[in-house]
N, C-alpha and C positions, 0 to 999 in steps of 0.2 A: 274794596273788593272788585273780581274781573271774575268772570262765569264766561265759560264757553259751554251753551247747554243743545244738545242734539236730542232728534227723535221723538218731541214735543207733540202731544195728539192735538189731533183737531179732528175736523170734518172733510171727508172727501168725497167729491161726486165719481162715479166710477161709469162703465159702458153698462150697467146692471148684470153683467154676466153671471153671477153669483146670488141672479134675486133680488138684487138693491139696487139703486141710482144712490143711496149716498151710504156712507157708514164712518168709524171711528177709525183712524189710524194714525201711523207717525208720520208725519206732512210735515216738520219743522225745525229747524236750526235758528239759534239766537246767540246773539253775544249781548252781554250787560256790563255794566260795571256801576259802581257808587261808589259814597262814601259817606260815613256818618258820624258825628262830631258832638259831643258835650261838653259845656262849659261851664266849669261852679266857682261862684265865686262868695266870700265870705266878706260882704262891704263892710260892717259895723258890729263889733261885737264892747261890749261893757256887762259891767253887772244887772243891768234889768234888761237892756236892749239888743238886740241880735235881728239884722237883717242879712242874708242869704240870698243870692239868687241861681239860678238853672236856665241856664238857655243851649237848646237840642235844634239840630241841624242835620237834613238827611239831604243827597241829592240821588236821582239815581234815574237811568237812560239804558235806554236796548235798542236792538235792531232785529227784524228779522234777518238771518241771511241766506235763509232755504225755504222756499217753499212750494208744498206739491198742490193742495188744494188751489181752487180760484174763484173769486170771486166779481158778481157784477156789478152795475153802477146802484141798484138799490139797496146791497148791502152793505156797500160800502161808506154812504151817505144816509142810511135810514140808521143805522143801531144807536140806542145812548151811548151804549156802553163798549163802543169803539168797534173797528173791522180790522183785518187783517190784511198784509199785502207785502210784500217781500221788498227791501229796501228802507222799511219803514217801524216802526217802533208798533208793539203790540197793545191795541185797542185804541188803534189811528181812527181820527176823524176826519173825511173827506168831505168836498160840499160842491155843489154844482156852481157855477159863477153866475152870479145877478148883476144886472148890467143895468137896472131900473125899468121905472114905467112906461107904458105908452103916452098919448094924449090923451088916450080913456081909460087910464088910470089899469091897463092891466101888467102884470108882471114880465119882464122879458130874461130869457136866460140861454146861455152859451149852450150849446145840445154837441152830442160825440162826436157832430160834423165839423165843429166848429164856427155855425151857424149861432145867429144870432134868431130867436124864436119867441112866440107865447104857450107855443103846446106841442112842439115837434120834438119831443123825446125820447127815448127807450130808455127805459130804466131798467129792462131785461138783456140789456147790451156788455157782452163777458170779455170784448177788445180790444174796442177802443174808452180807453180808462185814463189816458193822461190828461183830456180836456179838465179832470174834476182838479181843482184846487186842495192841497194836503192845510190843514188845520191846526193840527197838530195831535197831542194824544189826549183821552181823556184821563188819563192817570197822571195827576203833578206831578213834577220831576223832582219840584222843590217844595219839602214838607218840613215841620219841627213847632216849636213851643218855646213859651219864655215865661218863666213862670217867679215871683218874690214870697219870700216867706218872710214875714216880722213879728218876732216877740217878742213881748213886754210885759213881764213878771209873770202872772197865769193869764196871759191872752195872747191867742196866735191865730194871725191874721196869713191868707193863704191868697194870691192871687195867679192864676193861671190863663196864659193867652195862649189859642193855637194858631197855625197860618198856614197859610198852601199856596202857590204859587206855578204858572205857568202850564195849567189845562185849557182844555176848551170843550165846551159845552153844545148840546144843539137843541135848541128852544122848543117848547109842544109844538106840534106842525097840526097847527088850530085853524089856517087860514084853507078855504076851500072855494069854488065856485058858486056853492050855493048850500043853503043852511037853513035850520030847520026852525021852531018855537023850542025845540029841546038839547039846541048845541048853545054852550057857554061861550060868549064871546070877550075876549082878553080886553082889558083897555087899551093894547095897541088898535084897535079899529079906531078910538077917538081921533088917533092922526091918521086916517084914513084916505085914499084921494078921492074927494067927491068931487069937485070943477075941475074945470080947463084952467091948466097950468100950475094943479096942485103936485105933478110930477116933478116940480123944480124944487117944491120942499120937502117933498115926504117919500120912501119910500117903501108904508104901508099899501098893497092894490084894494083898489075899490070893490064895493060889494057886486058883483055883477046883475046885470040887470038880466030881463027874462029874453031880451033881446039879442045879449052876446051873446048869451048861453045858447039860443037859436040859432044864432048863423054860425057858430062851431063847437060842434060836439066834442070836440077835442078841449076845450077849454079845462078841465080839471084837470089835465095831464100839467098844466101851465102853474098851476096853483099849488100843485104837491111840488112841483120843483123849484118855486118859491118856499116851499118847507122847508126843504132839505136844502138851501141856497147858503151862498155864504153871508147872507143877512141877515139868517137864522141862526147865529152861532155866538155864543155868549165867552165871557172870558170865565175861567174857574178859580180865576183870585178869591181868597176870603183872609180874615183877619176876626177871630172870633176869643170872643172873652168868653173862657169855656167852664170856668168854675171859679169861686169868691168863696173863702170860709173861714168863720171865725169860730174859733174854741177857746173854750173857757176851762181850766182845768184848776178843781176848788183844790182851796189851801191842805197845807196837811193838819191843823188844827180842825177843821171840819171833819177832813176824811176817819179821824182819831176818833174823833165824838161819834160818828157812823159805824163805827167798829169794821172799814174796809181800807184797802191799799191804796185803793185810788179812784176817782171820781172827777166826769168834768163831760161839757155841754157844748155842741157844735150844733149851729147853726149853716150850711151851705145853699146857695144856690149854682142850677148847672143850666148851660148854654143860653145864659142869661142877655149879651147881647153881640148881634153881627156887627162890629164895627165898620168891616169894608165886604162888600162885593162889585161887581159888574152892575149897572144901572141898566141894562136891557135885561136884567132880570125879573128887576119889578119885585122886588120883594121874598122873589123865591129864592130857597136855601142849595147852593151852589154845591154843597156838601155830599147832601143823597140825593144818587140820580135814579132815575126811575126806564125806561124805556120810550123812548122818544123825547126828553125831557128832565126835570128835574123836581122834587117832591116837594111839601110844603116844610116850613120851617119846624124841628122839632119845637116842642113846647119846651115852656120853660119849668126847672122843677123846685120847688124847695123842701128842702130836707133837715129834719131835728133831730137830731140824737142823743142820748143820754145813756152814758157808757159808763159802768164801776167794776173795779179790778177789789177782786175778795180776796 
């Protein structure tokens, strides 16, 4: 498919003349295209045996290529769930550039000037915008499934995998200048930089002492821009075994003696396990993203059923 879609609402900031500084309107022009693809194939069929397989393939890519709202360096770098910006694919993720540690372990990052800094930022800055590094989107471009069916006389066995390929993600922005008894800390602080010369292995920034945080009150401008940095940004690969099910479906000599049509027993389990994600995840599920971050892994569920046709 190819889509030329105009007139697209969004949000726009306006001179208030009308009461408002922002309101809804048509701010946008997009072009997409994709394509989507199924493949079935019948590998083995005899009289008690029959295996089958499915495998689905989607690819699909946009551009903005009009747009009236605008947006600044913290929106564009703070949202999970992507920002907008003409040139670029909608619900783009940008990121500030990290360049690494100091010798005291505090974070250093590229600022609108081009400057190399620990806290000289504006994140309220709506012009100069090309310093930030593009990410890419957080919508995969490339999604689909692979899924086998095999049966063998009254049992059928169901196996389902999905996958997703080529997003990106941007990690809880946890790290701060200073923290409390009641802020949760990630085990990334375990590689943390605590000595001289931990900047050549790690670059998690150090807890800040009461002393840095003295001689510059600017320091948490440093540390949120380490959030949002490109060190914070995770890949959105997955590879997940997304359902397993086996049914039983009793004989017709049973179903006779039962006085019904038909009768039979499934056992499933769902989103049983992540095969593949990003390793700077840490465990969280790449899947559902939450706002600034990513959510914990759905549970796993298993399910019984017993179904008869009268």
């Amino acid at each position: 498919y190819k889509r030329n879609n105009f007139d697209l609402i969004g949000y726009i900031y306006t001179e208030g003349v009308g009461g408002e500084i922002g309101k809804w309107a048509n701010v946008a022009s997009m072009k997409s295209h994709g394509v989507e693809l199924t493949l079935s194939t019948t590998n083995i069929v005899n009289r008690n045996f029959t295996w089958t397989t499915d495998f689905t393939f989607a690819y699909n890519k946009n551009k903005i290529t009009d747009l009236k709202s605008r947006s600044n360096v913290l929106s564009l770098v703070k949202q999970g769930s992507g920002a907008y910006r003409e040139g670029y694919p909608v619900n783009s993720l940008f990121s500030i550039p990290f360049v690494g540690l100091t010798e005291d372990g505090l974070p250093q990052v590229i600022n609108e000037n081009g400057e190399v800094t620990t806290h000289d930022i504006n994140f309220q800055e709506w012009e100069k915008l090309d310093f930030l590094k593009y990410e890419g989107s957080v919508d995969p471009p490339y999604t689909g499934g692979f899924g086998n069916n095999l049966r063998y006389k009254g049992f059928n066995l169901n196996i389902f995998f999905t996958y997703s390929f080529g997003n990106k993600l941007r990690l809880d922005p946890v790290f701060s200048s200073s923290y409390s008894d009641l802020t949760a800390m990630p085990r990334e602080f375990m590689d943390r930089w605590v000595a001289a010369g931990d900047e050549n292995i790690t670059n998690v920034p150090t807890i800040a002492s009461r002393r840095q945080i003295y001689n510059n009150s600017q320091l948490s401008y440093g540390y949120n821009a380490y959030n949002y940095s490109t060190e914070r940004v995770a890949k959105g690969d997955f590879i997940r075994l997304k359902e397993i099910s086996l049914t039983y479906d009793l004989p017709s000599v049973v179903t006779r003696a039962l006085r019904i049509n038909s009768a039979s027993v499934k056992l499933a389990a769902t989103d049983l396990w992540l095969l593949y994600s990003d390793k700077k995840l840490h465990g969280q599920d790449p899947e559902f993203i939450n706002a600034g971050g990513v959510a914990t892994p759905n549970p796993k569920q298993f399910t019984f059923t017993l179904r008869f046709g009268l």
